[in-house]
C-alpha positions in Angstrom: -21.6 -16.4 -4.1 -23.7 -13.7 -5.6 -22.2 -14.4 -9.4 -21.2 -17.1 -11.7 -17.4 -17.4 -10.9 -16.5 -17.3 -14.5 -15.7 -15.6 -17.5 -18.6 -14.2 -20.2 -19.3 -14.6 -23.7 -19.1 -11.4 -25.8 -22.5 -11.2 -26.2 -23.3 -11.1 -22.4 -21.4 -7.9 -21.9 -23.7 -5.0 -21.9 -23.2 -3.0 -25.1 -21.8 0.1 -23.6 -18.8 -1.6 -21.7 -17.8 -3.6 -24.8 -14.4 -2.5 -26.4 -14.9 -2.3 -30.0 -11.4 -2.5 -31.5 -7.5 -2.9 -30.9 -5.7 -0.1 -30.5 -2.1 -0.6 -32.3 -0.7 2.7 -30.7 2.5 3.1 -32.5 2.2 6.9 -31.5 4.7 8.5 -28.8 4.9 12.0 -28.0 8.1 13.8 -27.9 9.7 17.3 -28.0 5.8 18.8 -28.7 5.1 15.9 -31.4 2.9 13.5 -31.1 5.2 11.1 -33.8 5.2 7.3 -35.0 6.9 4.9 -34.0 8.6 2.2 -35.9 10.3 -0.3 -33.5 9.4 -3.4 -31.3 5.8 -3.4 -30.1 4.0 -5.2 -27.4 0.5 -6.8 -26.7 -1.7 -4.8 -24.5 -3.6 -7.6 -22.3 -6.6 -7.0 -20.4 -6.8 -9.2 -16.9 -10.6 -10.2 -18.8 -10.9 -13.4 -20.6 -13.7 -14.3 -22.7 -15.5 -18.0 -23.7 -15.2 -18.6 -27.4 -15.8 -22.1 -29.2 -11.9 -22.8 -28.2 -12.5 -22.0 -24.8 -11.4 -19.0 -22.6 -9.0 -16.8 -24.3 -7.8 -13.5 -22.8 -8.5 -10.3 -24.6 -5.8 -8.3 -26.1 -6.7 -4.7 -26.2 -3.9 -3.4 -28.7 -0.5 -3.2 -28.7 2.0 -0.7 -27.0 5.6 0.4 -27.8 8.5 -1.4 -26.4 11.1 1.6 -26.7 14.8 0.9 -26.8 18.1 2.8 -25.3 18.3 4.8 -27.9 14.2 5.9 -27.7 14.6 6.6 -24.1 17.6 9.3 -24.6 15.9 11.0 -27.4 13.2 12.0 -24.9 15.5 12.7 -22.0 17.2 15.2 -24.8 13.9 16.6 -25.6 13.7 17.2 -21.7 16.6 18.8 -21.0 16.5 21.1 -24.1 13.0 22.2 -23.2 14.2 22.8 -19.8 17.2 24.8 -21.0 19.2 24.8 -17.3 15.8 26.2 -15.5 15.7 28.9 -18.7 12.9 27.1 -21.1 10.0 28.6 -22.1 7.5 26.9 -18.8 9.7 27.8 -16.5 9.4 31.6 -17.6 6.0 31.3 -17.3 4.2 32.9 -14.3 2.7 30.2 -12.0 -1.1 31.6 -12.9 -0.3 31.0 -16.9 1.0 27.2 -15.7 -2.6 27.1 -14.0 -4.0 28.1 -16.8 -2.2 25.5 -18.7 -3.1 22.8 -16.6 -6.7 23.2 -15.5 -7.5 23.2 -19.2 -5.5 20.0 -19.2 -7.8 18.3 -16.5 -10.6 20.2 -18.1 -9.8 18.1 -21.4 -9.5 14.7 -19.9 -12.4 15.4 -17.8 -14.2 15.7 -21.2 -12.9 11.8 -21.4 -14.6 10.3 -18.5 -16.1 7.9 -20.0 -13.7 6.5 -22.3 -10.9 6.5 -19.8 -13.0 4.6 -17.2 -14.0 2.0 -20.2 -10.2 1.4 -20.5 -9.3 1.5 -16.6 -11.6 -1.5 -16.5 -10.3 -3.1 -18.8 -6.8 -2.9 -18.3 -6.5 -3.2 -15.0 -9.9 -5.3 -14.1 -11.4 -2.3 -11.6 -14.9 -2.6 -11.6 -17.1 0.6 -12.7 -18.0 2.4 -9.7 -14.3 2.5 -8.6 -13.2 3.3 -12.3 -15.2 6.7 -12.2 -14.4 7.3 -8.9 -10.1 7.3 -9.9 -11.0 9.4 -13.0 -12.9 11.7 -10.9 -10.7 11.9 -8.0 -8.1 12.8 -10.4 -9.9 15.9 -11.5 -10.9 16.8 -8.1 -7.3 16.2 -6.7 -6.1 18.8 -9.4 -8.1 21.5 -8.5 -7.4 21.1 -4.4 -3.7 21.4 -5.4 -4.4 24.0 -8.0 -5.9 26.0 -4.6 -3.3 25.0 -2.5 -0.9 26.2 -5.2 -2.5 29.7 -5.0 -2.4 29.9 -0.9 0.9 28.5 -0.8 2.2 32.0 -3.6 0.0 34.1 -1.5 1.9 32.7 2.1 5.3 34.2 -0.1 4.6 37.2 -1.0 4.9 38.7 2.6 8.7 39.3 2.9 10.5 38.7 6.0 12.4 40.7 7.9 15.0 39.6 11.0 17.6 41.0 12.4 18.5 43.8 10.1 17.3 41.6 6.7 14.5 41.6 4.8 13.8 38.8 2.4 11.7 37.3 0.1 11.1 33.9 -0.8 10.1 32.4 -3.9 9.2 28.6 -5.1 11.8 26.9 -8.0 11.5 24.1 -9.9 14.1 20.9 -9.7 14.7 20.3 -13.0 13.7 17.4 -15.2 11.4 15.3 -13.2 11.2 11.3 -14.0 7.6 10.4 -13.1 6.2 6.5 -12.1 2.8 5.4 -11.4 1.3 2.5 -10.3 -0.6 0.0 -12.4 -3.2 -0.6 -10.0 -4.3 3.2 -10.2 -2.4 3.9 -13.2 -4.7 7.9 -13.5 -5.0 9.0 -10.1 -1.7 7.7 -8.6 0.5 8.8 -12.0 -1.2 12.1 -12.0 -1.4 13.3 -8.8 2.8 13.5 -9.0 2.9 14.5 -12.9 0.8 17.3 -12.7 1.8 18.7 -9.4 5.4 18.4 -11.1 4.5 20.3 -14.1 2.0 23.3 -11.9 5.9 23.8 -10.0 7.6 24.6 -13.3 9.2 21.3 -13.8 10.0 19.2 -16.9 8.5 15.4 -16.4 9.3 12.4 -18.3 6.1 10.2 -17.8 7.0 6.7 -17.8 3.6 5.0 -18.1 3.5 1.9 -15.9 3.4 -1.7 -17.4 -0.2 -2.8 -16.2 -2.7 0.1 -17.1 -0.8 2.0 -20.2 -2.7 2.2 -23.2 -5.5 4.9 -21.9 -2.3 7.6 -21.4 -2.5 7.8 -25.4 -6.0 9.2 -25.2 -4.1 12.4 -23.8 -1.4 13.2 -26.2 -3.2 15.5 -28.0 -4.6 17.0 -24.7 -0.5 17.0 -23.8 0.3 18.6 -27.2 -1.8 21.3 -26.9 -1.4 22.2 -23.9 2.3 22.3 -22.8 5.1 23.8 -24.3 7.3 21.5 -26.2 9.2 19.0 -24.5 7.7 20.4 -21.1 6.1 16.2 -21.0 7.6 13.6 -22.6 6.0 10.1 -22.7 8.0 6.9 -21.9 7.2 3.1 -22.7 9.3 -0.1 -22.0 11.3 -2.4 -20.1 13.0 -1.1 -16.6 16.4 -2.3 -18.2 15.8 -0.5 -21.5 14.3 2.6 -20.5 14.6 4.3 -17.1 18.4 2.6 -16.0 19.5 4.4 -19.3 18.6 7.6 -18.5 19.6 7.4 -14.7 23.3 6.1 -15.5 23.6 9.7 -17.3 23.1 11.3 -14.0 20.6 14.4 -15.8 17.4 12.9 -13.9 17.2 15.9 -10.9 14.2 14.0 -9.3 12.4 10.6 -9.1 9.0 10.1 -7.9 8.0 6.5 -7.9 5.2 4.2 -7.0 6.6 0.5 -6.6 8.0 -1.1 -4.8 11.4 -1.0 -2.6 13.3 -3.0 -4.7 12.5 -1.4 -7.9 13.0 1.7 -6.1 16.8 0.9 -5.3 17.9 -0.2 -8.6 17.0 3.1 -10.1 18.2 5.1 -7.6 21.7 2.9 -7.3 21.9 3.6 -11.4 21.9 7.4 -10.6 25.9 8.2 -10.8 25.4 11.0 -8.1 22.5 9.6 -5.7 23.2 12.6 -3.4 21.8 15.1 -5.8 18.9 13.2 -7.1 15.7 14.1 -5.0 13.2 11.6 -4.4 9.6 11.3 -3.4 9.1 7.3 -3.2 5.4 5.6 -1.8 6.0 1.8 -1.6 5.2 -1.6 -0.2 3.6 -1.7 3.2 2.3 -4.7 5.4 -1.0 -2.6 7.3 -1.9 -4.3 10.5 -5.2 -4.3 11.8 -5.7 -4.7 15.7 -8.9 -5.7 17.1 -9.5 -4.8 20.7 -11.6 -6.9 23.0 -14.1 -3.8 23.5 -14.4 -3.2 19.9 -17.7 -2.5 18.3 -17.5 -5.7 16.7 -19.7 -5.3 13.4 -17.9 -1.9 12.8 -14.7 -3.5 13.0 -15.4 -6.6 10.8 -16.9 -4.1 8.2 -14.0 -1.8 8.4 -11.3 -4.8 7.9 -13.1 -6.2 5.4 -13.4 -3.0 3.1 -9.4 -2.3 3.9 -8.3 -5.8 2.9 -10.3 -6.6 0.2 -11.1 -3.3 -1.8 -9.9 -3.6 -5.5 -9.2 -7.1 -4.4 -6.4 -5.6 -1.9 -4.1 -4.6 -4.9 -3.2 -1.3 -2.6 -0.5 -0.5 -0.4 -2.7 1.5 2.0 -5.1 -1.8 2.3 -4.9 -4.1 5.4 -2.5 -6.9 4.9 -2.7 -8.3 8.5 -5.3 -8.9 11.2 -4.3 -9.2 15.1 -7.4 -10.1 17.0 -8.0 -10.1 21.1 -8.3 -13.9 22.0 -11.5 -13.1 23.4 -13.8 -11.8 20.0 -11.1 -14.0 18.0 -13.3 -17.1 16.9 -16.6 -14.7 16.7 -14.8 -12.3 14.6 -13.5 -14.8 12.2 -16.5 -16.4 11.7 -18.4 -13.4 11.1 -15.6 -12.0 8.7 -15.8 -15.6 6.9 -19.8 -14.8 6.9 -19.7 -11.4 5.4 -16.6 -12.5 2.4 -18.9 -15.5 1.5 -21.4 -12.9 0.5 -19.2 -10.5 -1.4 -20.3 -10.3 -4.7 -17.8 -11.5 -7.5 -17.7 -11.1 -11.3 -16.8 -8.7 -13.9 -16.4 -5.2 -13.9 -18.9 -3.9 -15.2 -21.8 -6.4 -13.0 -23.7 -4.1 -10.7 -22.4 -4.2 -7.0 -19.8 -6.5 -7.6 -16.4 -6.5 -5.4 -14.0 -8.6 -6.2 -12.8 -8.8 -10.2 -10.3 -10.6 -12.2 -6.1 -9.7 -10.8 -5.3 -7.3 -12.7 -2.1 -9.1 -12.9 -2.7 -12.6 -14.1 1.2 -13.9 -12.1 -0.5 -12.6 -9.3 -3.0 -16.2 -9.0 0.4 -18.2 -8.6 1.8 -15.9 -6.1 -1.6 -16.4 -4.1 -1.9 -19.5 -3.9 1.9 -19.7 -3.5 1.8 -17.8 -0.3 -1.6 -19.8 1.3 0.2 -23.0 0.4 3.0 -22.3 2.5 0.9 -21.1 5.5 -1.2 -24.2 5.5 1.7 -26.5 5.5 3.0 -24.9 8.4 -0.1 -24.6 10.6 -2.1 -22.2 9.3 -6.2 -23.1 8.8 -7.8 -22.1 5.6 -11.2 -20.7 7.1 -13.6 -20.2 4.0 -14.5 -23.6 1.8 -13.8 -21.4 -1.3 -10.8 -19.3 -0.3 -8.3 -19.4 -2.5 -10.0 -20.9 -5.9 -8.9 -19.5 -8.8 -9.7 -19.5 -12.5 -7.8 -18.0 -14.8 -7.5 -14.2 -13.3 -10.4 -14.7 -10.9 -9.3 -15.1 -7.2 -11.3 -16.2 -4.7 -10.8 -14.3 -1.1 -8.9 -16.6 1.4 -9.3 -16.3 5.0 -6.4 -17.8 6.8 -6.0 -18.3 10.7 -2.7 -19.9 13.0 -0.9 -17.6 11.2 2.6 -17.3 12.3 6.1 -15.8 11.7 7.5 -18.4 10.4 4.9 -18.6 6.9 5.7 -16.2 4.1 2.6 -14.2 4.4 2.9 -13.2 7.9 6.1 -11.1 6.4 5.6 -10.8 3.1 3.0 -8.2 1.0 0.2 -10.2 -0.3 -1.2 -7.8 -2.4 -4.2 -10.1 -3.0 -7.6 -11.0 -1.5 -6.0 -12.9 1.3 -7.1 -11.7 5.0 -4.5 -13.6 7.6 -5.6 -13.1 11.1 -3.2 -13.9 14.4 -5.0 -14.2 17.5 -3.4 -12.6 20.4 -3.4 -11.9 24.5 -1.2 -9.2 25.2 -1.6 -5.8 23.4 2.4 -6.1 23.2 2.1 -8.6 20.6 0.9 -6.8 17.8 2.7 -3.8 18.8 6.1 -6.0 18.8 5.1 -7.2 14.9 5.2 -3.1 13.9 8.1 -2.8 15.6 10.2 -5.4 14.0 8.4 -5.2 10.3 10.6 -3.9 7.5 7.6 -1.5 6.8 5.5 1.0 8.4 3.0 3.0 6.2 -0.6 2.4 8.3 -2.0 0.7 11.3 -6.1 0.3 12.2 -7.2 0.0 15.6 -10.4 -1.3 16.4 -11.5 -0.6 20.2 -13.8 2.0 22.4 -11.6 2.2 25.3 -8.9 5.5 25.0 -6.3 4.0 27.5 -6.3 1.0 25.6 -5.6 2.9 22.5 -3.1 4.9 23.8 -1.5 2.3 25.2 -0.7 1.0 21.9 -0.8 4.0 19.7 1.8 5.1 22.1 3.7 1.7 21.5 3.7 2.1 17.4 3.6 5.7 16.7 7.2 6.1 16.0 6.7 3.3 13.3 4.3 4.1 11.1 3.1 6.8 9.5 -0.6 7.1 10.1 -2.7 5.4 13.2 -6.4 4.7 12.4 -9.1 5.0 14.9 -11.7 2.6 14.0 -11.9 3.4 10.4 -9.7 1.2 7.7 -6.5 1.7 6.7 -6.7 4.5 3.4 -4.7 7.0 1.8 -7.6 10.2 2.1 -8.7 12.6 2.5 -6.0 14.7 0.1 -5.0 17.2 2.4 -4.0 14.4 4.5 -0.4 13.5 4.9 0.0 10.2 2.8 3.9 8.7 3.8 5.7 5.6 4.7 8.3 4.9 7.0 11.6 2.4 6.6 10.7 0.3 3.8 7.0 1.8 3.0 8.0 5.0 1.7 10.4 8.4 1.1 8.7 11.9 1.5 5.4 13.4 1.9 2.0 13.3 -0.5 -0.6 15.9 0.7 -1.7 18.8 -1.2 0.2 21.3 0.3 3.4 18.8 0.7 3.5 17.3 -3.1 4.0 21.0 -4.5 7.3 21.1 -2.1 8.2 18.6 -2.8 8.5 19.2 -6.8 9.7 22.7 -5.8 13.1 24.4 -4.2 13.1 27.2 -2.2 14.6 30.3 -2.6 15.4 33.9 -0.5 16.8 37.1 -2.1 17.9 38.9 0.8 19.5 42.1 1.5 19.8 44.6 4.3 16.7 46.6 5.7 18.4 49.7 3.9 17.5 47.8 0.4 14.4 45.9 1.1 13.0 47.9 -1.7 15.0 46.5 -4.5 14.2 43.2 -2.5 10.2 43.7 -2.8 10.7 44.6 -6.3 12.3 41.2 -7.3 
């Protein structure tokens, strides 16, 4: 191990990444007003512990409000006053003065950087260079859409004429949008739907997500400033208290959710008229990686490694699963033992380090839950340290014999744990996609194109997107970024996102009044 797996003393953390106070943020924006708050409250703990005199104690960063029932349909009001039946004051704006609107938006929290990356590092336990990188991303994903937005206006304005009619089509919004992040990219992942949502005319209620929600109140002036009253409303809480609520009334016109499946039911089942609510869902996924026997071999263990274990493989898009030709099996998993004993572990802010604390401390149980199971039905723990843990520190586990019947060979892990299934038959791995509850991504290691066709051929009506050796991933933007059966519902790509936050509409009329139509 290239660092001390442990936890620091306050005075061992470099000045600039230290947090210098608790924030008690009993401030909630709604209707335009950025108002206090006078009800339950709720620590805000960071995934970092530190060593005192008493020991290792983790670090509360502030507290957060807990809203209730009542809370939650205040703001859904505020909503659907501001958005006045598709007749409030954003929706009558033109789509350049919502640009407008936004990029100084992005242009304000882009003025944030570095406070926003202190506090993704600290709430979630992302280290620095992939902090900057979400913040970053985030800007840089709004101005691709922001483009795409202009080509997609410019692709309208040429009518159409068929048989006799000409018509013209135009871009509407859906109505009040309910908005849900991740916490595991709590900036890129919440804002890449909210301000898509918002650039289409729509009213959002952003419910912040429960890992990763104190940096959002850095933005509530940004919000206030910018928008027209009401046009974004900010929601905290329990599931139970918060989001059910405002479903069972049935005035939520669209969900777009980052979860999980099972999460993403129970909303959708509260919804009295399910038919009518539009969704736009990216979920759980189980990403197979297949290692062919005429792979190049280093590329591939590189390439598995980064998917797996990147932000400790707390992503849906990382690889969850490893199928390996019986031929390069024992070589690979020696070298891929080799390479994770040298990943560097520590704290976020340590230079080159890879693996951090879960940014989800009842995510250690779950690990060690799930290699546990596998070994006491077969399955070989490869690395001497796999699986260690202290407190929110997990050490990578490479596991081998893995088989159908141990929880992790179905379940998502959503953990440094690598399981790897040796096989024969390029039919085997295939078979797994073909039977899994989820198809988002598959990774295919190999240099021979009949080979790959052969089983891109066998999975390509299962998943979503086929890698070519590369890892599994959710760029570049203008990529299509979906899920199929249990992995996700609806599209994210530039182009696709503003669509899907957006109706269409014709006004047509015969040729012999296609100028009133080109007028409209």
């Amino acid at each position: 191990m290239n660092r001390k797996f442990d936890f620091p003393k306050i005075d061992e953390i470099p000045q600039e990444f230290r947090i210098k106070s608790e924030i008690y943020q009993n401030w909630y924006l709604l209707g335009g007003d950025i108002k206090k708050i006078d009800g339950k409250m709720t620590d805000c703990l960071s995934p970092l512990f530190l060593k005192t005199e008493n020991g290792c104690k983790q670090v509360k960063l502030g507290e957060i409000p807990e809203y209730s029932e009542l809370d939650s349909i205040r703001i859904l009001n505020s909503s659907l006053h501001s958005y006045n039946k598709g007749n409030g004051i954003w929706q009558n704006m033109t789509f350049e003065q919502r640009i407008r609107l936004v990029t100084s938006f992005i242009e304000r929290l882009a003025s944030k950087k570095d406070l926003l990356v202190q506090y993704l590092m600290w709430e979630t336990g992302k280290n620095h260079v992939e902090s900057v990188h979400e913040v970053e991303r985030t800007i840089e994903y709004t101005h691709h859409t922001i483009d795409s937005l202009q080509k997609l206006h410019k692709e309208n304005d040429e009518p159409i004429s068929d048989s006799g009619f000409t018509g013209s089509l135009s871009l509407s919004p859906v109505g009040v949008v309910l908005c849900m992040g991740p916490s595991n990219y709590p900036m890129y992942e919440t804002y890449s739907i909210v301000l898509p949502a918002l650039l289409m005319g729509n009213n959002v209620i952003l419910k912040v997500p429960r890992l990763g929600a104190l940096f959002h109140y850095f933005l509530f002036e940004d919000m206030k400033e910018c928008f027209p009253p009401g046009t974004i409303n900010i929601l905290y809480g329990q599931l139970e208290n918060t989001v059910l609520p405002i479903m069972r009334t049935g005035m939520i016109d669209m969900l777009a959710y980052f979860g999980n499946s099972t999460t993403a039911n129970s909303m959708i089942h509260e919804h009295p008229s399910p038919n009518r609510l539009k969704l736009l869902l990216g979920l759980e996924a189980k990403n197979p990686a297949v290692v062919l026997d005429d792979c190049d071999f280093q590329l591939a263990v590189k390439e598995t490694l980064l998917g797996a274990l990147a932000f400790n493989g707390q992503r849906c898009a990382a690889i969850k699963i490893v199928y390996v030709h019986k031929n390069k099996y024992r070589d690979f998993v020696n070298e891929l033992v080799k390479q994770v004993q040298k990943i560097p572990i520590g704290m976020p802010w340590d230079e080159g380090v890879r693996i951090t604390p879960l940014s989800d401390a009842s995510r250690v149980d779950y690990m060690k839950e799930l290699i546990n199971d596998a070994i006491s039905k077969g399955a070989k723990l490869e690395n001497e340290k796999g699986g260690l843990s202290y407190e929110t520190l997990f050490y990578p586990a490479v596991i081998t014999n893995v088989n159908e019947s141990m929880r992790i060979y179905n379940e998502e892990q959503f953990g440094p744990i690598i399981p790897i299934i040796q096989f024969d038959n390029i039919t085997e791995p295939a078979e797994y996609i073909r039977n899994s509850e989820f198809g988002q991504q598959i990774s295919i290691f190999g240099n021979n194109p009949a080979d790959i066709k052969v089983l891109t051929d066998l999975v390509k009506n299962q998943v979503s997107r086929i890698n070519i050796n590369c890892k599994c991933q959710r760029g570049p933007d203008s990529f299509q970024f979906s899920g199929r059966k249990n992995s996700g519902l609806g599209v994210l790509s530039l182009k696709e996102t503003l669509l899907s936050f957006s109706e269409q509409n014709i006004i047509a009329a015969k040729d012999s009044y296609k100028d009133i139509v080109e007028l409209l």
